[in-house]
C-alpha positions in Angstrom: -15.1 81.1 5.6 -16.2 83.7 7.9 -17.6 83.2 11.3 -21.3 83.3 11.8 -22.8 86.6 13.6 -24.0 84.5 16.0 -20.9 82.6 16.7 -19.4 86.6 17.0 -22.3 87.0 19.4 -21.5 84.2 21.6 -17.8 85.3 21.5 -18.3 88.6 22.7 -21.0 87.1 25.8 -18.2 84.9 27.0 -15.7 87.7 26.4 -17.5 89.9 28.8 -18.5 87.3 31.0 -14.3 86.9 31.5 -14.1 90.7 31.9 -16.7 90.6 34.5 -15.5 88.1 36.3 -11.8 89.5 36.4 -13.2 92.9 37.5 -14.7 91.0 40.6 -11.6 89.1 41.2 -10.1 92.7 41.0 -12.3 94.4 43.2 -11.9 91.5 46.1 -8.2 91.5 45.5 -8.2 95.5 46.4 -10.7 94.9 49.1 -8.0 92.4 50.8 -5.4 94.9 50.0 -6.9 97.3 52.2 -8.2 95.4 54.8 -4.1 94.5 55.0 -3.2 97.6 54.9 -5.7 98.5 57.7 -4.5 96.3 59.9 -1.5 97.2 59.5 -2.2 100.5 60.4 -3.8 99.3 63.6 -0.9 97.0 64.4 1.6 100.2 63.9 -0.6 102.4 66.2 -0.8 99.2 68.7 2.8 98.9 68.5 2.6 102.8 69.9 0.6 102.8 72.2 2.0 99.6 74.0 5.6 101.9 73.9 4.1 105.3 74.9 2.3 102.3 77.7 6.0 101.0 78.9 7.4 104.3 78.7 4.8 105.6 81.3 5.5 102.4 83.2 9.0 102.2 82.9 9.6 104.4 86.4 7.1 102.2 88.3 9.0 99.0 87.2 12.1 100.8 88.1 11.0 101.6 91.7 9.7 98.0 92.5 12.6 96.7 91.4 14.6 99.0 94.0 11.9 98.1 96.8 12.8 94.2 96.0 16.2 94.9 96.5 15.8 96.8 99.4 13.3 94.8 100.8 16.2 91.7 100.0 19.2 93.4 101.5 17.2 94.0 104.6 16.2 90.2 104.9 20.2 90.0 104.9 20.5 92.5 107.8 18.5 91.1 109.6 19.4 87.4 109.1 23.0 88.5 109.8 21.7 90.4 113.2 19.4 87.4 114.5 22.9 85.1 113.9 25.1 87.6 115.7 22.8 88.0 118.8 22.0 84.3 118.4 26.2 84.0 118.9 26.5 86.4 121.7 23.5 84.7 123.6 24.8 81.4 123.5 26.4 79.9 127.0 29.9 79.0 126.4 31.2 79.4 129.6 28.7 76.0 130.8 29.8 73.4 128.5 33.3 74.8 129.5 32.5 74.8 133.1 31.2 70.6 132.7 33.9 69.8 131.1 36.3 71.0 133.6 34.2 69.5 136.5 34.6 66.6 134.0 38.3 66.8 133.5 38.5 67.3 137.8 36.5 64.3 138.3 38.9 62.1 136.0 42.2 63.4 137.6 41.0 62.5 141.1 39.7 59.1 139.9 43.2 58.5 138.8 44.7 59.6 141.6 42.7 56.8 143.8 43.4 54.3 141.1 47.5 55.4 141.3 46.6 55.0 145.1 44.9 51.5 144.8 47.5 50.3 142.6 50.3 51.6 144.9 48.3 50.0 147.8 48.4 46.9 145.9 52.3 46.7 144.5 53.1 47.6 148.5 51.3 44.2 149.4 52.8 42.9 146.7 56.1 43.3 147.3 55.4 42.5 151.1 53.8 39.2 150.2 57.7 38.6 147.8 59.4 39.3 151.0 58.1 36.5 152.7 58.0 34.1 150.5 62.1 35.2 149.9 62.5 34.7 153.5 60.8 31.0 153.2 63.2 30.0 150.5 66.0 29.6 152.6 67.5 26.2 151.0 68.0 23.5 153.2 71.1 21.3 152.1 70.3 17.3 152.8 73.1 15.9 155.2 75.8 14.3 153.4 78.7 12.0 154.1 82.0 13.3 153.6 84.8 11.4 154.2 87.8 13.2 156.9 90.9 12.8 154.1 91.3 11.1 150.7 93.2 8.1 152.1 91.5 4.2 151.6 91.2 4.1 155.4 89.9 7.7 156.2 86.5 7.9 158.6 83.2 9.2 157.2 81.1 11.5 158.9 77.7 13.3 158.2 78.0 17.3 157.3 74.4 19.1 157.8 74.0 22.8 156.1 72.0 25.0 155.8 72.1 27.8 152.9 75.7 26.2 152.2 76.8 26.4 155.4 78.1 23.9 157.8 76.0 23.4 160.9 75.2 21.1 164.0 72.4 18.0 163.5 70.7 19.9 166.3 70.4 23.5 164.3 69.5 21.2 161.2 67.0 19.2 163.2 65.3 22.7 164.6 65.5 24.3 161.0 63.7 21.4 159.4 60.8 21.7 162.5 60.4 25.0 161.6 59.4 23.8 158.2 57.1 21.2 160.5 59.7 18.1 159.5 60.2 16.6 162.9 63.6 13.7 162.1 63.2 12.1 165.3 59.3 11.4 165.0 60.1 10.2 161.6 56.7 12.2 160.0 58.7 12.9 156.9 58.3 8.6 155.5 55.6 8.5 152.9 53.6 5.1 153.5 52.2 3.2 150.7 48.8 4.0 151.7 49.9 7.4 151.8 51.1 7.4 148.3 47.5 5.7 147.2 45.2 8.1 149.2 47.2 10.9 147.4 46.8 9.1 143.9 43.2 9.4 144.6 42.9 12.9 145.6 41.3 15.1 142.5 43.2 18.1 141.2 41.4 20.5 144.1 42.4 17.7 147.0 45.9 17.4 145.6 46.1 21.1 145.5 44.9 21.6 149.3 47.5 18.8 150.0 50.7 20.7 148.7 49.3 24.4 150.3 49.1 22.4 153.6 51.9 20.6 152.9 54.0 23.3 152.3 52.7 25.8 154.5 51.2 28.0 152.1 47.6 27.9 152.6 48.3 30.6 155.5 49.4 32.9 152.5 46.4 31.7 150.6 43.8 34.3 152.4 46.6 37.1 151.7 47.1 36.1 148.1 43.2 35.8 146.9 42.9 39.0 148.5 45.7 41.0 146.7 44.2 39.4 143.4 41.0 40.3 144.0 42.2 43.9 144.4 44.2 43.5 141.4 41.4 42.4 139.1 39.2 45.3 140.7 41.5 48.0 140.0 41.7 46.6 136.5 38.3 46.5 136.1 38.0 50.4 137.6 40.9 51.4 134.6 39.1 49.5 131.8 35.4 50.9 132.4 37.4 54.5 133.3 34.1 55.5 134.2 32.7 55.9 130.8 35.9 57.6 129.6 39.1 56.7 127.8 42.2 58.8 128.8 45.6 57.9 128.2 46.9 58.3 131.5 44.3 55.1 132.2 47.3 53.1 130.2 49.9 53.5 132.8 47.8 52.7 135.2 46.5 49.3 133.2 50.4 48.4 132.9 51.0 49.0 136.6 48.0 46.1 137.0 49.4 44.0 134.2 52.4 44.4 136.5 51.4 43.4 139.4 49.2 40.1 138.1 53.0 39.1 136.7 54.5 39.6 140.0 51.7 37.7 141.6 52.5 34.7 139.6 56.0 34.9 140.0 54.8 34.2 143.6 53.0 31.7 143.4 55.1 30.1 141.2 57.8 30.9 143.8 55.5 28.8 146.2 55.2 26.3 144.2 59.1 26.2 143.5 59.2 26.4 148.1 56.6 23.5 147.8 58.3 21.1 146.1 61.9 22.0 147.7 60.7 21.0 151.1 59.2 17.9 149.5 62.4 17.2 147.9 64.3 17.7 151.1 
């Protein structure tokens, strides 16, 4: 069957109605299309002018640009020209000069230490001499019979350094070493021998100096060790400085402290000879 008129009617209202409504859609569509195309053409013409902008500025960036580096390479001058006159202002002839003075100061403080040391090895080797000359060995007197027959005589030999001498000469060398024979003051008593066991070390020590004769070489000795541990003290503080010559001269004292104890030891070694004899 055929559609109504009014059904047609109602077809051809919402028909419109679409056509309408497209045309709007349309017309927005286009008004968005130029609004694009506008800004476009504004962007383009911004694009231009910013150009034709950096091409007038282009110059003026190129000349700051040469003032920076100008304005750099003269900070370098400069810095390079403060440096040099800096250099040539400095005083190198005074450190030079103190050091020197420095230098003169520790050659002449070696020289009196070479001096002291000298001074000291010199009393040294005086103090050796005459404690060589107090070692002559004195032989005990021995009985020696006249031949090697049963009925040969016996008679007392007395020497002195191995050599043959009279009981007189023997007598006289022993009281040089203050052993008189005829006084008899060389028997030990047994309250002698208990007063000594009771001395302490120092007593004992005083004994054998007096004993032996020594403690008139005790003044000399202490006094050439007290220069011998001063001049070692002098090389080992140097005076605030180390310098190698300083070693020479801290054998030299190393030296002479071995030579000093060789003495005493020597006086010891006198000591107990004289007690042996």
């Amino acid at each position: 069957s055929l559609p109504s008129v009014g059904m047609l009617h109602e077809a051809e209202l919402a028909a419109s109605e679409a056509l309408n409504e497209l045309e709007v859609r349309a017309s927005y569509k286009e008004a968005e299309a130029k609004a694009a195309q506008e800004a476009s053409q504004r962007a383009e013409a911004e694009a231009v002018r910013a150009n034709a902008q950096a091409a007038k500025q282009q110059p003026e960036v190129e000349r700051l640009r040469a003032a920076v580096a100008a304005r750099q390479s003269e900070m370098e001058e400069n810095k390079i020209r403060n440096q040099l006159e800096y250099e040539r202002g400095r005083d190198f002839a005074g450190p030079l000069a103190k050091r020197q003075q420095d230098l003169d100061k520790d050659r002449a403080r070696m020289e009196e230490v070479a001096e002291e040391v000298a001074a000291a090895q010199a009393a040294l080797d005086d103090l050796q001499r005459q404690v060589d000359a107090e070692q002559e060995a004195i032989s005990a007197s021995n009985v020696e019979p006249s031949s090697s027959e049963p009925d040969a005589t016996y008679q007392s030999v007395y020497k002195v350094d191995d050599k043959a001498v009279s009981f007189d000469t023997y007598c006289q060398r022993l009281g040089g070493f203050g052993i008189l024979v005829k006084v008899r003051n060389f028997l030990v008593f047994q309250g002698d021998i208990e007063a000594v066991a009771a001395k302490t070390p120092a007593g004992l020590t005083g004994l054998l100096e007096q004993i032996s004769g020594s403690d008139a070489l005790k003044a000399q000795y202490d006094q050439l060790q007290a220069q011998t541990l001063a001049v070692d003290e002098k090389v080992k503080r140097g005076e605030g400085r180390t310098i190698p010559r300083y070693h020479y001269d801290s054998n030299m004292v190393d030296h002479c402290g071995k030579q000093l104890e060789t003495t005493f030891s020597n006086m010891l070694t006198l000591l107990f000879a004289r007690m042996l004899k």
